[in-house]
Structure formats: C-alpha cells, structure tokens
C-alpha positions in Angstrom: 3.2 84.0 121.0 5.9 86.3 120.0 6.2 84.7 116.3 2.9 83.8 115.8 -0.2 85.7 114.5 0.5 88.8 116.6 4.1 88.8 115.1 5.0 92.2 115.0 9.1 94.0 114.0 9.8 96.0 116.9 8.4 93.8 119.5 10.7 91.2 117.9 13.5 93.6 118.0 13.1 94.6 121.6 12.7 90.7 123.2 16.1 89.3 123.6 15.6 89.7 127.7 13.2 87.6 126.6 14.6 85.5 124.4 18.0 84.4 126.7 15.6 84.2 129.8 14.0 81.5 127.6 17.0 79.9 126.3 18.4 80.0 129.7 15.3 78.1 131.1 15.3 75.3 128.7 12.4 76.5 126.5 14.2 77.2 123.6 15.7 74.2 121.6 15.3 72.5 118.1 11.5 72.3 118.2 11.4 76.3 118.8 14.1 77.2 116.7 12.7 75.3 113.8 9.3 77.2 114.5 10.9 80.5 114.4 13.4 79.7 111.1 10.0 78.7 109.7 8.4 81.9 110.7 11.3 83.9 109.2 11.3 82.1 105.9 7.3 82.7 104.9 7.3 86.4 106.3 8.1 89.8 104.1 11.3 91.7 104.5 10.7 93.6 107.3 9.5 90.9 109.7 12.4 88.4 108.3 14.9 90.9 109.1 13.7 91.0 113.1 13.4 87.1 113.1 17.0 86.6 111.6 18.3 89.0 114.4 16.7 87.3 117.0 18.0 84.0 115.9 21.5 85.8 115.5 21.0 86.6 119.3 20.0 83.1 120.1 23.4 81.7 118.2 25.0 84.0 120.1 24.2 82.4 123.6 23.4 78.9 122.1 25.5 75.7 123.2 26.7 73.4 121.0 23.5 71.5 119.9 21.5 74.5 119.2 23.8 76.3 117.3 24.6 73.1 115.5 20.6 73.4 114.5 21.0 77.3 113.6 23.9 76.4 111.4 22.2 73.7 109.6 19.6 75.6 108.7 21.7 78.4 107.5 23.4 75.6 105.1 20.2 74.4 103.9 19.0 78.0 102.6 
C-alpha cells in the first residue's frame, strides 16, 4: 500500500516503524524488496529519493539473504 498508487515522499520518509515491524515479522523478503526497487526505479526524483532511503533502512536491519538481494540489485543498476 505504502509504494503503490497512493505512493507519497513523506509518508515514505516517516514509515521505518513500519518498515522494521514488517521486516521483523517476516513480511518483507525478495518478493517485497523487488516490488519496492521496482517502484523506486519508474518513479521521479523526489519519490526515488524516499524509496532509496527506505531500502537503505531495510539493508540496515536486513540478514544476510536480504541484503544479499539489496546488493544485487545495487550491482545490476
């Protein structure tokens, strides 16, 4: 919901409560981290900016695997 169609910057910028209570809770892995690269890749400035940070934030928390899916990604760009 948060990256889809009612995607908005500061919401983005204000949700990593969110975002580790999700991680934490197995509801964050490759599937959702692809979704949300995706989102920040086809958005303008502004909005890629607040994805990229949130992903930062997720890497920042992430095990292994998952940060082993936010590093390929960064590799592939």
């Amino acid at each position: 919901m948060m990256f889809g169609q009612s995607l908005h910057p500061e919401v983005i910028k204000k949700s990593n409560f969110l975002l580790e209570f999700l991680y934490q809770n197995g509801r964050i892995g490759e599937a959702q981290i692809n979704m949300i690269w995706d989102c920040a890749m086809q958005k303008h400035e502004v909005y890629k900016v607040a994805i990229l940070k949130a992903i930062m934030f997720i890497a920042s928390i992430a095990k292994y695997k998952e940060l082993r899916i936010i590093y390929q990604k960064i590799v592939q760009t």
